[in-house]
LOTI-799765 format. One line per 8 residues: number of its first residue (from 1); for each residue z, x, y of N, C-alpha, C. Coordinates in steps of 0.1 Angstrom, whole numbers. Atoms other than C-alpha are relative to their C-alpha. Example, Ala and Ser with C-alpha at 12.3 -4.5 7.8 and 13.67 -1.06 7.14 Angstrom:
<lomis>
1 = 0:9:-12:78:123:-45:0:9:12  0:-9:-11:71:137:-11:8:-8:11
</lomis>
This chain:
<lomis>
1 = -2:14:4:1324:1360:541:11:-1:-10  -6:2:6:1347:1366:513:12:0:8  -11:3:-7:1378:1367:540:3:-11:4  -4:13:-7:1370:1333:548:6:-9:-14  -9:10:5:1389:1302:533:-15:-7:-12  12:9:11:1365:1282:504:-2:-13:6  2:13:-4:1371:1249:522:7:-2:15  -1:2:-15:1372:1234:556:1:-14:2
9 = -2:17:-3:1384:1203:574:-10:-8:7  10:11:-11:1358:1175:586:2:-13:-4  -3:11:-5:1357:1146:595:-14:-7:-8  8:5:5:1335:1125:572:-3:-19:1  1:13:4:1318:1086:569:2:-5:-8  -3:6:11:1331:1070:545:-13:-10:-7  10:5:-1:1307:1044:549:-6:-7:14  1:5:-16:1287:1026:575:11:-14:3
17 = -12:6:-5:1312:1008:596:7:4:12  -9:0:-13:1337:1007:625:7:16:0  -10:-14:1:1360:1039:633:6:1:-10  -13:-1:8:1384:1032:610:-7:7:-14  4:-7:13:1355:1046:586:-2:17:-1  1:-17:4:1358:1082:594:15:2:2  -10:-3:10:1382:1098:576:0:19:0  -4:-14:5:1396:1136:571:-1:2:-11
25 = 5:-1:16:1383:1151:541:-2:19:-2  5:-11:2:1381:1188:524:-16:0:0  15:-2:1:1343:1199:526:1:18:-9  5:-14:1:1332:1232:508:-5:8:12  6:-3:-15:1330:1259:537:-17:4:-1  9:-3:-1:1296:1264:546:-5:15:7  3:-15:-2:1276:1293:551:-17:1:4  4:-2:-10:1251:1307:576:-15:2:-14
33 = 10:2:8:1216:1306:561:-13:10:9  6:-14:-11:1188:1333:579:-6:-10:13  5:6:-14:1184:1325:615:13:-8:3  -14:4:0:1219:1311:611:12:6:3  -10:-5:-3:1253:1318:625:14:-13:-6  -10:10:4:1286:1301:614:9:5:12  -3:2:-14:1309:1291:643:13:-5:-8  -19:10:1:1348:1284:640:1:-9:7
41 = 0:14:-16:1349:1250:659:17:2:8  -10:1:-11:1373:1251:689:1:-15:3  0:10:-8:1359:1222:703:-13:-11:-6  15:3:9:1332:1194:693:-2:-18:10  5:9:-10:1317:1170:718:0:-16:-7  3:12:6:1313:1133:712:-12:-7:11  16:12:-3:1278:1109:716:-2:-11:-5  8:12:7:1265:1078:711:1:0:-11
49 = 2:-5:8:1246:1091:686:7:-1:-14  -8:-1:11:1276:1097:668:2:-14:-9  -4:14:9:1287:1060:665:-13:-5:-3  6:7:3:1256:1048:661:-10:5:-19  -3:1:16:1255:1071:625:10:0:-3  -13:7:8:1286:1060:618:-2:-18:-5  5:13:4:1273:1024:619:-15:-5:-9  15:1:13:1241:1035:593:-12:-6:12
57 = 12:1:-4:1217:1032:621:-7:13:5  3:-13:-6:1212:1069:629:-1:12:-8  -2:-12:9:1208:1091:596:-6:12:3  4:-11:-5:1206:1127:600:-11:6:-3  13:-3:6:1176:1141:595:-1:11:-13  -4:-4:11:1165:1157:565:7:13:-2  -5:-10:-1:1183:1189:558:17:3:6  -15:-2:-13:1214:1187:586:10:-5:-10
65 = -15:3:10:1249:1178:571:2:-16:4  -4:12:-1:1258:1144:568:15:0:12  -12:2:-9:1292:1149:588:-3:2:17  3:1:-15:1288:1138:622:6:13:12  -7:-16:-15:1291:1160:658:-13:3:-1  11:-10:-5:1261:1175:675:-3:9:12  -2:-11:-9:1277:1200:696:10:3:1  -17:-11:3:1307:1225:689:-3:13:14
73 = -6:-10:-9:1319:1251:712:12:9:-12  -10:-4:6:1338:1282:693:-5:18:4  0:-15:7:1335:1319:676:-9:2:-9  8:-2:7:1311:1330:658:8:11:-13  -3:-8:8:1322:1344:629:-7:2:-12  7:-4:9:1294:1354:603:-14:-7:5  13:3:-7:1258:1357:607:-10:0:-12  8:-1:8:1229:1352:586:-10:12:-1
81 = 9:-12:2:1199:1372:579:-13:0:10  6:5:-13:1177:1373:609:4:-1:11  -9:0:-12:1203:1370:633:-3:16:9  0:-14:-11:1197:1396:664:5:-1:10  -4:4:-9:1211:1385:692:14:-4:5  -13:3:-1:1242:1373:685:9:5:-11  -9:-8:11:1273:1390:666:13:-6:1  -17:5:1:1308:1384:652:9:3:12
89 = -8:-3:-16:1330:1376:680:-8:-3:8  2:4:-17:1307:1359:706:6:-10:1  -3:10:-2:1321:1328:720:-13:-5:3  14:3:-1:1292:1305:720:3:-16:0  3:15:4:1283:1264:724:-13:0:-6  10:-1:10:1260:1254:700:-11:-10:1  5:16:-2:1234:1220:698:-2:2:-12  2:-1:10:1234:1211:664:-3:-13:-2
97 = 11:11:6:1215:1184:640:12:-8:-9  -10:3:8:1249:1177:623:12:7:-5  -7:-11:7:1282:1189:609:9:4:12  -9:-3:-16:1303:1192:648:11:-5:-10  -13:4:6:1330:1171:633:11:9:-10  -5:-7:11:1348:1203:614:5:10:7  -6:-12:-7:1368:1232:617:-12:14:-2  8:-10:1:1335:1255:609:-11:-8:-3
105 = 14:7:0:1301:1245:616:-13:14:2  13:-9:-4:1263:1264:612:-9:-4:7  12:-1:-8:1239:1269:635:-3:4:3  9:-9:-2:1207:1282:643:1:10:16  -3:-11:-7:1211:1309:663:-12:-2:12  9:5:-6:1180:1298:686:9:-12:10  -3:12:-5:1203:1267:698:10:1:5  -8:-6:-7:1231:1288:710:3:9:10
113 = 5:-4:-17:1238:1294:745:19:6:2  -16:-9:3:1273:1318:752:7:-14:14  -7:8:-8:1301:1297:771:3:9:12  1:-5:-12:1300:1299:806:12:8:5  -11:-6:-6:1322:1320:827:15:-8:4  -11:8:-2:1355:1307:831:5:-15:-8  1:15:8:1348:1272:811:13:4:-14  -9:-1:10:1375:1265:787:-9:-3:-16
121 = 13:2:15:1357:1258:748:4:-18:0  2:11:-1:1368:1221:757:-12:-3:11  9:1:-9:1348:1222:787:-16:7:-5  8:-2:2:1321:1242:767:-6:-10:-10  6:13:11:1317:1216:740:-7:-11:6  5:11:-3:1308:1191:762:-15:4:6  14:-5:-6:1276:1208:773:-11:0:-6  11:7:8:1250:1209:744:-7:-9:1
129 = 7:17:3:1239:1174:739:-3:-1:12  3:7:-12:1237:1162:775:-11:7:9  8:-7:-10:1223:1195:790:-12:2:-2  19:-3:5:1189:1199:766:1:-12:2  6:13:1:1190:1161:769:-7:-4:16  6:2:-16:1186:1160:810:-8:10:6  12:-7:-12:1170:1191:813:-13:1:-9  15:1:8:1142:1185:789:-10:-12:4
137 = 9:11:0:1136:1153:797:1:-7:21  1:1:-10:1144:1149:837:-9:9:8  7:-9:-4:1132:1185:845:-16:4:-7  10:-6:5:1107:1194:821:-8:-11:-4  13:12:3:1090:1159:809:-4:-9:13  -3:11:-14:1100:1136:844:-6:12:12  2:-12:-7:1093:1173:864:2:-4:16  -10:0:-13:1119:1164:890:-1:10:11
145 = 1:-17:-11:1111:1188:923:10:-4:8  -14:0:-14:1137:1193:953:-13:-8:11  4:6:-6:1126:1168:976:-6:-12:-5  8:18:9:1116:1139:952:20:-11:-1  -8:7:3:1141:1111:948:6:-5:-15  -2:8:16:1157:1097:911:13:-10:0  -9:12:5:1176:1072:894:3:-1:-13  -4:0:14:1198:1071:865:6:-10:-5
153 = -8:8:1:1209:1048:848:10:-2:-8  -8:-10:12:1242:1050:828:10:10:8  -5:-12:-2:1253:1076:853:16:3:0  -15:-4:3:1291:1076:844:2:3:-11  -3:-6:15:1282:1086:810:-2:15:0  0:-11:-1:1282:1121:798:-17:5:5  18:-2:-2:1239:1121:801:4:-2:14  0:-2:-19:1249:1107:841:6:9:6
161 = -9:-7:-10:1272:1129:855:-5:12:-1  8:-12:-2:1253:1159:841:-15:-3:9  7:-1:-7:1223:1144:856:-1:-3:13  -5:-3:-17:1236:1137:891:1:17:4  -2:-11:-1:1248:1171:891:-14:7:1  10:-3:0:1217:1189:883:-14:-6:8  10:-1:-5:1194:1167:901:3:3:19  -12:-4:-15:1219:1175:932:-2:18:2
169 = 4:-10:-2:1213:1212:925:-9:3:1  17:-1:-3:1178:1211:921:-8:-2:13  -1:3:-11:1177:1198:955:-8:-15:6  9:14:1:1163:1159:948:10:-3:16  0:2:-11:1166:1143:979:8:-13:0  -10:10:-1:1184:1109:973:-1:-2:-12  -6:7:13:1202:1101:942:5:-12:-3  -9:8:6:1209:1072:925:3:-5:-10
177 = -8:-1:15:1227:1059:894:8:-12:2  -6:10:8:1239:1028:879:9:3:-7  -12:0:8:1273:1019:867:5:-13:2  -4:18:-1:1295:989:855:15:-3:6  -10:4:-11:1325:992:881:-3:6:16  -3:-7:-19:1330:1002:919:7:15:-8  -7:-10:3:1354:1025:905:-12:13:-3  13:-11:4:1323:1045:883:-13:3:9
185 = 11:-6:-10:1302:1041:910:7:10:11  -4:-7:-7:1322:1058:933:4:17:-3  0:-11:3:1330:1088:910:-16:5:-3  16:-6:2:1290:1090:904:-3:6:15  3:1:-13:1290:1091:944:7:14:7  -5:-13:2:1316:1120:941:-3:8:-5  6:-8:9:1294:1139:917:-11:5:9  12:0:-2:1269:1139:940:-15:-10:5
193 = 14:13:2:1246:1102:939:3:-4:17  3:9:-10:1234:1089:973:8:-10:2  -2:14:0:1244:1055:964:3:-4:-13  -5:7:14:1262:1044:930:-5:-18:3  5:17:2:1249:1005:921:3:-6:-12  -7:5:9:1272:986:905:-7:-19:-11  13:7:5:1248:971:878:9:-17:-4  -11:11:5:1279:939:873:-1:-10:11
201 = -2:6:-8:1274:930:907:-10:1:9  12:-4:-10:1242:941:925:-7:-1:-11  15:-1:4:1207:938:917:-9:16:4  8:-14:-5:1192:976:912:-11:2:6  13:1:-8:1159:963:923:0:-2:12  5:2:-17:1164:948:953:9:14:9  -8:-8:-11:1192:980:964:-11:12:1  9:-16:3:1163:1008:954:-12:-2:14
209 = 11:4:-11:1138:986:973:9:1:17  -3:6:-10:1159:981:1002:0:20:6  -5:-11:2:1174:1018:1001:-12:12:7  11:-5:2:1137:1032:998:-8:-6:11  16:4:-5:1118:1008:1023:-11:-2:-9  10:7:11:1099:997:991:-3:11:0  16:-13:5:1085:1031:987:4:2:-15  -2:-3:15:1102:1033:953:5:19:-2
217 = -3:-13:0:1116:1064:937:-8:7:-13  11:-10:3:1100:1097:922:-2:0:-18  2:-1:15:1116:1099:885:11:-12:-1  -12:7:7:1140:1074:866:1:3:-16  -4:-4:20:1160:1084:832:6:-8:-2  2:6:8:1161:1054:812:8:4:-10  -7:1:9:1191:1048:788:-1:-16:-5  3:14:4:1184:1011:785:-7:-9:-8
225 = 13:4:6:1150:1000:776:0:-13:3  1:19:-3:1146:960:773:-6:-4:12  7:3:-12:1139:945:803:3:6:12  2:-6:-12:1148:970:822:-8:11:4  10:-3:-4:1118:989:819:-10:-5:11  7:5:-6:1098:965:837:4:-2:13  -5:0:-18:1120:963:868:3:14:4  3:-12:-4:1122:1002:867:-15:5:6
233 = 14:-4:0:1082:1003:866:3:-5:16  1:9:-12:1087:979:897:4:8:10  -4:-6:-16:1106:1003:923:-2:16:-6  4:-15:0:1089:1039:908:-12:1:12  12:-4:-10:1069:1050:938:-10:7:-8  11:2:6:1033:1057:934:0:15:-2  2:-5:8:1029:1084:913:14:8:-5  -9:3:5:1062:1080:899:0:5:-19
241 = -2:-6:11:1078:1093:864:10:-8:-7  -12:9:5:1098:1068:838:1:13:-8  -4:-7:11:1116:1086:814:9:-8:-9  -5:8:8:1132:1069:780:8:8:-7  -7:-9:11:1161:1085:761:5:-8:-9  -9:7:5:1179:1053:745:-6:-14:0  4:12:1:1171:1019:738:14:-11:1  -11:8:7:1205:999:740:2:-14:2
249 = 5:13:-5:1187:968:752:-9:-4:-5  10:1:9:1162:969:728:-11:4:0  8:-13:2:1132:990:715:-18:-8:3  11:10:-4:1106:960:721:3:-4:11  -1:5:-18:1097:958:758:-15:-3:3  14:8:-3:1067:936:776:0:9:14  -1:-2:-14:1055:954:808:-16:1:2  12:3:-10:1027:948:834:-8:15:2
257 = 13:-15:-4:998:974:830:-4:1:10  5:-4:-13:985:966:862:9:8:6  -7:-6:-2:1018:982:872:-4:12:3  6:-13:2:1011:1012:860:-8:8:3  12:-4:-7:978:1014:870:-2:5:12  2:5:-11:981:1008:903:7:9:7  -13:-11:-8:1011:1032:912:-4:12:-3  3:-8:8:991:1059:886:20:9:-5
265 = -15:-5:2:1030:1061:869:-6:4:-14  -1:-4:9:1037:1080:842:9:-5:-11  -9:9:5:1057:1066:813:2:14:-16  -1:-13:9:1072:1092:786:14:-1:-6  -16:5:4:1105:1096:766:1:9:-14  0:-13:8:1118:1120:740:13:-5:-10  -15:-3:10:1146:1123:712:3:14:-5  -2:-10:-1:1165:1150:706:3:8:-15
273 = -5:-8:15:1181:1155:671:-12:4:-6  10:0:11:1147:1155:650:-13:14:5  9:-9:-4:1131:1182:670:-1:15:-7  -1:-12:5:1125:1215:656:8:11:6  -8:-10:-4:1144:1247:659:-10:8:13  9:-6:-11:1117:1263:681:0:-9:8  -2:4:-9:1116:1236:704:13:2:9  -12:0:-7:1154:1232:708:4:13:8
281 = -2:-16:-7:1154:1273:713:-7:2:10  7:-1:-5:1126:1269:736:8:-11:12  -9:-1:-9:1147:1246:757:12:8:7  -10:-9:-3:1180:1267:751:-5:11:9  4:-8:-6:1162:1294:767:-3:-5:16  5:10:-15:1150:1274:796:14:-2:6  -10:-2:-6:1185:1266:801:8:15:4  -6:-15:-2:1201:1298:797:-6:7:13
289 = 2:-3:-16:1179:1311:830:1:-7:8  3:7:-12:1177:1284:852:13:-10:0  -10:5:-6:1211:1264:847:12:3:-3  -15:-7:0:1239:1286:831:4:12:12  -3:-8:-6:1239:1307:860:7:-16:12  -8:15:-6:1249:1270:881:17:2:-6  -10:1:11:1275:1267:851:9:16:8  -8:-18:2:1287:1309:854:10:-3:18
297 = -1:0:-18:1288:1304:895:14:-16:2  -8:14:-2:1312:1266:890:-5:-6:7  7:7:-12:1284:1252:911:-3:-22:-11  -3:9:7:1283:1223:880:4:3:-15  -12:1:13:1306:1213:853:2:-13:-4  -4:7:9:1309:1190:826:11:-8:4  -11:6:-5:1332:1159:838:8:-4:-17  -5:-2:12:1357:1157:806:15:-19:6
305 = -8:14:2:1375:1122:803:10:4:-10  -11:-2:12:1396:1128:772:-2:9:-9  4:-9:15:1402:1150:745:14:-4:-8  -6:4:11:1413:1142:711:5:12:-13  -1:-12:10:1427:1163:684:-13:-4:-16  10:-4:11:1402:1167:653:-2:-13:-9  -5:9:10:1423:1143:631:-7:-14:9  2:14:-10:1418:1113:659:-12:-4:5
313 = 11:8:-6:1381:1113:661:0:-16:-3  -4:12:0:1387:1075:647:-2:-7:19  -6:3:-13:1407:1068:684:-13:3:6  7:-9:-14:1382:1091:702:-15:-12:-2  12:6:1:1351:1071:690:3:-22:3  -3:10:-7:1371:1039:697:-2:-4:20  6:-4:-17:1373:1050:731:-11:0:8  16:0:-2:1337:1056:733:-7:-15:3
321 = 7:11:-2:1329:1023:725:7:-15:9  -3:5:-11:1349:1006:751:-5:4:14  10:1:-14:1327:1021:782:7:8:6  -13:4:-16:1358:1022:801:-1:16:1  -3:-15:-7:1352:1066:803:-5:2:7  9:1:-6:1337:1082:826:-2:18:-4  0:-13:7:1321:1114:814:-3:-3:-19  5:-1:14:1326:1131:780:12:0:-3
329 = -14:-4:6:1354:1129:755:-1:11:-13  2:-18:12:1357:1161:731:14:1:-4  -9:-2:10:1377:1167:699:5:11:-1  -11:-17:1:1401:1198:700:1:4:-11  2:1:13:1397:1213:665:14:15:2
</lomis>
């Protein structure tokens, strides 16, 4: 540790507010804590999440670093006490609770998964966030089988295009996914989706029903909420799976219990940051057998819209909040 530098570059909130409030700033470097690894950032994914604690609605939880980012890709360079698994010199992506935004970030050594075969550490950064987020909550809460149908909605965002992909490997049987041009629907349709449904100009209800013969489909992952739970409950076939990851339609929704009843649907939904290190590792692990060998093989990969240099998250989170990507955008450190 003493070879390394005393301070490090990140990207901090000034306050809550627009882009223009994160700012480049020295930080004191940080240092790996037991069960901890410190990571040289190469690369550092962008989420939601991010803007939405940049705008004081998303504080990190207690302990994590106030400087935004919740998934780096780099080098490991120093290890804590407890560390067994991993040593100076792996190349690794990480899922972290805070602190991506920087040229050196820590994390638990439990929540680090080595970068795939051939993947560049741009293309690895963009994997964390999206991958425990669809395979925890499509595979392991929604319990998506090969031969069941789904529906995503969103799917031109970084959460859709991994989950097209994955429910396309897993061997779901018709795909489909919501988006707000022809254009996004057509690249969801090249990823993989059945049928993109361009939510600007179609009614998802009546295309799922139509699509389906009213039988409805198996699981749906839910980035919406508001009222579009209640027209999701509407075309889940009968013993059907909602899943919730996002509310961006609002957190207060009215829906029809007989629904529910009547189909015997399941209704369920997760968040990711606030979870424990044993959980997160207990997915990491889950992925590490069953979808980085997908990843190793190039059978699926992270669709990458833009990348920004370090200095430019500002731009890059601008970017974000115009829609218009399709995929992920990731900061080049």
């Amino acid at each position: 540790m003493t070879t390394l530098p005393g301070t490090m570059t990140a990207i901090e909130i000034s306050t809550p507010g627009g882009p223009e409030v994160l700012r480049a700033v020295e930080r004191p470097m940080p240092h790996p804590g037991a069960g901890e690894v410190l990571i040289r950032v190469a690369a550092a994914g962008i989420n939601r999440p991010d803007a939405l604690q940049r705008k004081g609605h998303y504080p990190p939880p207690p302990g994590a670093s106030d400087i935004p980012g919740l998934e780096v890709a780099g080098t490991v360079i120093a290890i804590g006490l407890g560390v067994h698994q991993l040593k100076v010199g792996d190349e690794v992506c990480a899922l972290v609770a805070g602190g991506g935004y920087a040229t050196y970030c820590v994390a638990p050594e439990p929540q680090c998964l080595p970068v795939p075969t051939g993947f560049s550490m741009v293309e690895a950064a963009a994997l964390p966030e999206t991958f425990f987020t669809v395979w925890h909550n499509v595979f392991e809460r929604g319990r998506l089988k090969a031969g069941e149908s789904f529906l995503v909605h969103g799917g031109s965002s970084g959460i859709g295009t991994v989950a097209i992909q994955l429910a396309k490997a897993f061997g779901a049987s018709a795909i489909y996914a919501t988006a707000g041009s022809r254009d996004k629907c057509h690249a969801c349709e090249k990823l993989g989706a059945t049928r993109g449904i361009d939510y600007k100009h179609e009614d998802f209800v009546a295309v799922i029903k139509e699509a389906t013969a009213n039988r409805g489909v198996d699981v749906i992952l839910d980035m919406v909420g508001g009222d579009y739970v209640q027209k999701n409950l509407s075309i889940l076939a009968v013993e059907g799976r909602h899943v919730s990851i996002a509310s961006q339609a609002g957190v207060m929704v009215q829906v029809n219990i007989g629904t529910i009843m009547g189909k015997r649907l399941t209704m369920t939904g997760s968040g990711l940051r606030p979870r424990s290190v044993e959980d997160k590792g207990g997915m990491a692990a889950s992925l590490r057998r069953q979808v980085w060998p997908l990843l190793d093989a190039g059978k699926v990969k992270p669709v990458i819209h833009r990348t920004f240099p370090l200095a430019d998250a500002a731009e890059a989170h601008r970017l974000l909040e115009t829609s218009s990507h399709i995929g992920k955008i990731v900061l080049s450190v």
